[in-house]
N, C-alpha and C positions, 0 to 999 in steps of 0.2 A: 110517556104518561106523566100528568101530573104528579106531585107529589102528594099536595092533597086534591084527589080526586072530585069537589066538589061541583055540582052543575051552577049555572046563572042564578037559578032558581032556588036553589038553596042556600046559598050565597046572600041572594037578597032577603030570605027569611031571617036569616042568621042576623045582617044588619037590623032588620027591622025588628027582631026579638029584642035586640040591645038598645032601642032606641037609636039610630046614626044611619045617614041615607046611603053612605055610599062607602068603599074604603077609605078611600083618602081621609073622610073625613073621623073615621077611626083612629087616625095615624097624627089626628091636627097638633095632639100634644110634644110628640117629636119636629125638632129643629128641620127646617126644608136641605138645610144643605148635608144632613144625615141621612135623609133617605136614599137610598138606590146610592150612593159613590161611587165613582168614578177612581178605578183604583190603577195605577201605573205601574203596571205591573211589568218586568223585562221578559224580554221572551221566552220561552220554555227552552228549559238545559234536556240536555240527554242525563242517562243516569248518572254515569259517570263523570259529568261534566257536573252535576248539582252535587255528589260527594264530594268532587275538589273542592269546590265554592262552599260546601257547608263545613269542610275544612279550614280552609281559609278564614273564616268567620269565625272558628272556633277557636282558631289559633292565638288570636284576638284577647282574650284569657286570661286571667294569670290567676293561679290557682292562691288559694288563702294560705296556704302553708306557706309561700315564698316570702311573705310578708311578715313583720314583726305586728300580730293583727291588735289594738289594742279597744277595738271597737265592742261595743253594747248595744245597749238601747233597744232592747228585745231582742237581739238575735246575737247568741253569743261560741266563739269558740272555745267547743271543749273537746277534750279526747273522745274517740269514741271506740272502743274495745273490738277486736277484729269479730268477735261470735255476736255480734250485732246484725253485720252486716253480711255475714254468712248466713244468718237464719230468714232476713228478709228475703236473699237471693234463691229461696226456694221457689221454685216455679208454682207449687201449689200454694204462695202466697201471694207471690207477687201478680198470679194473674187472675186472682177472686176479687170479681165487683161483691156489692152488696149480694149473699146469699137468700132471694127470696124464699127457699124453700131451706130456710135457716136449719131446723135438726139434720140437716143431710150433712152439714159441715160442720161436725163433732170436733176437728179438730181447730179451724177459725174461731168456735165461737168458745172454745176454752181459752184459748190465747185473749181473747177480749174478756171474758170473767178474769182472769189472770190479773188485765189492765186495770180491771174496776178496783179488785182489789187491792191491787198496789197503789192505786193513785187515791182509795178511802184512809188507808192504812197509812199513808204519805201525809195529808192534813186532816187526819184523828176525824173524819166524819164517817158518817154511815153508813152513805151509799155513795159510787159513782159510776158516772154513766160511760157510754162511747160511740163515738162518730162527730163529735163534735169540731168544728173545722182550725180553728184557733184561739190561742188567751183572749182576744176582743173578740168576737163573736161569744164566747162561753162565758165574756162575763156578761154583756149583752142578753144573752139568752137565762143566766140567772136572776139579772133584774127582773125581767118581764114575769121569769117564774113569780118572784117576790110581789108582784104588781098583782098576779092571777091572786094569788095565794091568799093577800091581804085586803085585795077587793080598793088599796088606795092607789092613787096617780102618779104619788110625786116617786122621782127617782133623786136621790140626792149623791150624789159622788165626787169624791174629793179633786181635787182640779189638779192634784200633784199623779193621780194616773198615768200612765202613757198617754200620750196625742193622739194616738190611732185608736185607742181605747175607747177614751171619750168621743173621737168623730164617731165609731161604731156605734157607740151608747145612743148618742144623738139619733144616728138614721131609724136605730130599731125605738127610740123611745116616739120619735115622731110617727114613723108606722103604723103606734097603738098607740098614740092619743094621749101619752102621757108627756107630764111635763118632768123637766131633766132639768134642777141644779144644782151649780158647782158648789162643793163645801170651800172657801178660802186660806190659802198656807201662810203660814206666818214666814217672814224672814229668813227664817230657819232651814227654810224649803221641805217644813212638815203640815200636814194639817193644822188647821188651827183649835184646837178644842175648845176652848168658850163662843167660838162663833159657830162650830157645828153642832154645840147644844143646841143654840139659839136658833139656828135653820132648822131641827128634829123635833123643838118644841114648838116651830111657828105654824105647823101644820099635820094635815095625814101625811107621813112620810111611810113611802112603801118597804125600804131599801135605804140602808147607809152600803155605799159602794166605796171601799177604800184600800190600798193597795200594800202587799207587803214585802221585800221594800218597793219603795217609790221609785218613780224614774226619775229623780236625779242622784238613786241612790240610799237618800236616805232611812234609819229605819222609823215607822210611823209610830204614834202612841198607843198601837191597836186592842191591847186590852180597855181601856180607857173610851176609844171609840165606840168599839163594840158595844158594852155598855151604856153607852150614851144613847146607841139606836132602839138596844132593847126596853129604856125608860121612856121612850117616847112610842114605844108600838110595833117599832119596826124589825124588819129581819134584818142581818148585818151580811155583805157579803165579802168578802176577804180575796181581791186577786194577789194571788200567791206565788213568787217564784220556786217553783218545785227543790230545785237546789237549794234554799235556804231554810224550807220549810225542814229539812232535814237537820239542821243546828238549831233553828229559833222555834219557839211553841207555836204548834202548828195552828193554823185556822180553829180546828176545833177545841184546842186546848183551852184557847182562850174564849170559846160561849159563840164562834161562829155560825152561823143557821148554813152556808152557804159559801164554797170557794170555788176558786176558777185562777186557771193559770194556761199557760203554756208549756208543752213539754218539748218546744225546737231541744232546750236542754239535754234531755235524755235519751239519747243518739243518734237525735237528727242532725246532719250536717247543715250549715245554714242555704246551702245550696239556692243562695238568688234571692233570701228572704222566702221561700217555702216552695212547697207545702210544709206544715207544722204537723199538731195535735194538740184539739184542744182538751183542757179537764175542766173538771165539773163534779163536783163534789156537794152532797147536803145530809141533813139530817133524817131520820127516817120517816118521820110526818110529812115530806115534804116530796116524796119518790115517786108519788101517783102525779109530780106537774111537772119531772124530770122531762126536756127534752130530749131528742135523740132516741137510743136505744140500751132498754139493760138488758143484760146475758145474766140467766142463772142457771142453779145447779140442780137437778131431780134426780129422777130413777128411771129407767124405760121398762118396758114390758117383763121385761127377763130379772130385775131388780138390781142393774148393774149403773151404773153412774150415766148420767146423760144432763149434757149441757140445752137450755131452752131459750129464746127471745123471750125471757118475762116480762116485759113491758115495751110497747113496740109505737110509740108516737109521734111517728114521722108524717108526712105526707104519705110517702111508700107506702103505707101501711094501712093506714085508717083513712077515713074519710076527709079531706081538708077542711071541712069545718070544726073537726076534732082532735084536730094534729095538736100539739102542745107549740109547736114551732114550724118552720120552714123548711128545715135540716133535708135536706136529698141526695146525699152523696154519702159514700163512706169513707172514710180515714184510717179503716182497720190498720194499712201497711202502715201508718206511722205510727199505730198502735205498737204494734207489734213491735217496733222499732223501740219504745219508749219500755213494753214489758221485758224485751231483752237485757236489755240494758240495766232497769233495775234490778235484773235479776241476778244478773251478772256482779252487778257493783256492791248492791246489799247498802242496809242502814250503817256497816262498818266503812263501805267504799263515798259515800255520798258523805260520809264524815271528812273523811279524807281529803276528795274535791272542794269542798267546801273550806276546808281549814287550810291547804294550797292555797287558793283563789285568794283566800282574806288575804294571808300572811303579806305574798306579793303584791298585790293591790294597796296596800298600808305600805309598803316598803316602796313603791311606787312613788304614792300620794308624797311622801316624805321628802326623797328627791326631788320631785319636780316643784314642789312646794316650796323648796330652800332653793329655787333660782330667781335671784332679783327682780323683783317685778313681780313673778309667779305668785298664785296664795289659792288654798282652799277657802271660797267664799262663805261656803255651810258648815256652821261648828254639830254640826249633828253625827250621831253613829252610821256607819257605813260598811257593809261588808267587802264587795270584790268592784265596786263601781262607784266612783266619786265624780265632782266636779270639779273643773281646774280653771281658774281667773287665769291670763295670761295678759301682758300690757300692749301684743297685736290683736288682731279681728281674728277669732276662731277658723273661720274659713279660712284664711290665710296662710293661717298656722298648719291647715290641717290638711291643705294644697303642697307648701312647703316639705313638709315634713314625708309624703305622700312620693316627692322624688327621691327619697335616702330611702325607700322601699319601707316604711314607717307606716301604717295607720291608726294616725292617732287619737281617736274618737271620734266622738259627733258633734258638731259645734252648734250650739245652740242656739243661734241667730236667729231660725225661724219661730220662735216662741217669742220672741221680741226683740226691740232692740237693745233693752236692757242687759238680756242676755249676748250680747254682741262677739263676747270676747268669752264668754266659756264652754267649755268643753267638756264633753260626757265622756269618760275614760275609765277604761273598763280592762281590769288583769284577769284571769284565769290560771287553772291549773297548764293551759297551754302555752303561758307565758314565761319563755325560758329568763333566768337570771340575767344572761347577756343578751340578749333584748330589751330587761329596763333599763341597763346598764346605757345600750346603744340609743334610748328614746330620748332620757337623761340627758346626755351628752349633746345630741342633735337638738333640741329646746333650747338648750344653757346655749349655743354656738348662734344659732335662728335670733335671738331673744339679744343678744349682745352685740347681734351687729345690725340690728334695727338702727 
């Protein structure tokens, strides 16, 4: 039997309700050479013949730990505490999709109140929510709040974001009709602030979108910004690295309406570039245009504590014309990932991470800095991730170095060709001493016999 059972006849109503004669001609907006493919596929293994082979593939590999890893750029390595990964591996965790009949899973949906709260508590705002898929999508999905919210178009976001970020911004600003632009960085590689006055004072601006720190690094002016959105109208929103929000005045401390971050950080392994978890944080005027879903706290019949879906604005949930977003999946398990973890670590443990990562990353920066040739291009502040000039092509460097089992950042080539020759380089608390020792060494050795 079909899969959808539909007759000729119904079929053809269907077309003609939508306006369009036939299927195909339903299908005009996709590419001809995507329809139907022609897929070459080898022939079918036995089972045991497809576990060798999926072996074999596997083998292929090489796990991050074997590597001196010095790579950023949104997805970073950190330790992650063994009762992380023992609380995920609960069967009654790991094998819960979304709970439609949510109060029946008293104990999922406290583990997510848990998340809210530590991820509101984390950048000093109000509320926040969960299911949200990652840091670009969650900042994505708090602009468009700020768009609903203010009733204006423009999305203005600083252009020193991540790349993935702004691609994200772009698809969802396009979606809803808004227009999306970039605030310009000074030299500095920070925002520029007399030119993002002047973009917040040339219009309705819905949203200043601006990053803390930036991806290349550095830390932004964001008290200063902040401000500058809220004199022109607008909400500010704050993408936040969770880890640093921990040292530097969080989103909220500083007048933010709105943050969003990723929490790969908080004991997600970077496992391939994901899945993540994303957050999302606002103010409490702002909670009824909260995507996704919030968990709260009541009483049940007997007067005994009981956790509830208090606000449920998904597709799943409500009608799609009154969905606040798209969101239809869940992320609990990396939720749950991220609440272990803090829970585990505490505001004294994320101190600690934090003030590792600097220390080495500065002590880093200094080395590779003082090799001929070498030089930090950005005089600006920076915590655990800076940029490194070098006088070969980044890629090159970072190919080179890649055979001494070295990875040595991101080379920033594709942002232009200006950027040719620098590198995103990024320490950690997972960054032993004799690994920058050995990075150090293999640079200065690379670098001299160019």
């Amino acid at each position: 039997m079909a899969y959808l059972p539909n007759t000729q006849t119904e079929r053809a109503e269907m077309l003609a309700e939508i306006g369009v004669d036939s299927v195909a001609e339903l299908f005009r907006e996709v590419p001809a050479h995507l329809l139907n493919p022609q897929m070459e596929l080898p022939p079918a293994l036995s089972e045991l013949e497809l576990a060798q082979e999926m072996g074999r593939l596997a083998s292929r590999n090489r796990e991050l730990a074997r590597w001196d890893c010095f790579l950023g750029a949104g997805i970073y390595s950190r330790f992650i505490p063994a009762v992380v990964l023992a609380t995920i591996s609960r069967p009654e965790f790991y094998t819960a999709y979304t709970p439609y009949q949510a109060e029946a899973s008293q104990g999922y949906l406290q583990t997510i109140f848990e998340f809210q709260s530590m991820v509101a508590e984390l950048y000093d705002l109000d509320v926040a929510n969960a299911s949200m898929y990652d840091g670009a999508t969650a900042a994505a999905e708090g602009a468009l709040l700020a768009v609903t919210h203010t009733g204006r178009n423009r999305i203005l976001a600083a252009e020193t974001l991540h790349p993935d970020t702004l691609a994200v911004l772009r698809t969802y600003a396009a979606g809803r009709g808004a227009a999306l632009e970039l605030l310009p960085a000074t030299s500095g590689g920070v925002t520029d602030l007399e030119r993002a006055e002047e973009a917040l004072q040339s219009g309705d601006a819905a949203v200043a979108v601006v990053p803390q720190p930036n991806f290349f690094g550095q830390l932004e002016p964001l008290p200063e910004l902040v401000a500058a959105a809220h004199r022109a109208g607008a909400l500010a929103l704050v993408v936040a690295d969770p880890i640093a929000a921990a040292v530097l005045e969080p989103p909220g401390a500083v007048g933010a309406d709105l943050a969003a971050g990723d929490g790969q950080q908080l004991g997600i392994p970077p496992q391939l570039g994901g899945p993540t978890v994303g957050l999302l944080a606002c103010r409490q005027e702002l909670v009824r245009r909260m995507p996704g879903r919030l968990v709260g706290i009541s009483t049940d019949s007997r007067g005994g504590r009981a956790y509830t879906l208090t606000l449920q604005t998904r597709e799943q949930h409500i009608r799609r014309e009154r969905a606040t977003s798209n969101i239809c999946t869940n992320h609990a398990l990396m939720g749950l990932a991220a609440t272990a973890y803090l829970a585990k670590m505490g505001e004294g443990g994320l101190r600690q991470v934090a003030d590792i990562s600097y220390r080495r990353a500065h002590e880093l920066a200094g080395r590779l800095a003082s090799i001929p040739g070498c030089r930090l291009p950005l005089e600006g502040e920076f915590l655990w991730e800076f940029v490194l000039e070098t006088p070969l092509p980044a890629a090159e460097v970072c190919r080179r170095l890649a055979e001494e089992g070295i990875l040595a950042g991101h080379p920033l080539g594709e942002l232009g060709p200006q950027f040719s020759n620098w590198i995103l380089v990024c320490a950690t608390e997972t960054s032993a001493p004799a690994a920058l020792e050995r990075y150090a060494t293999a640079l200065r050795a690379l670098v001299a016999s160019r």
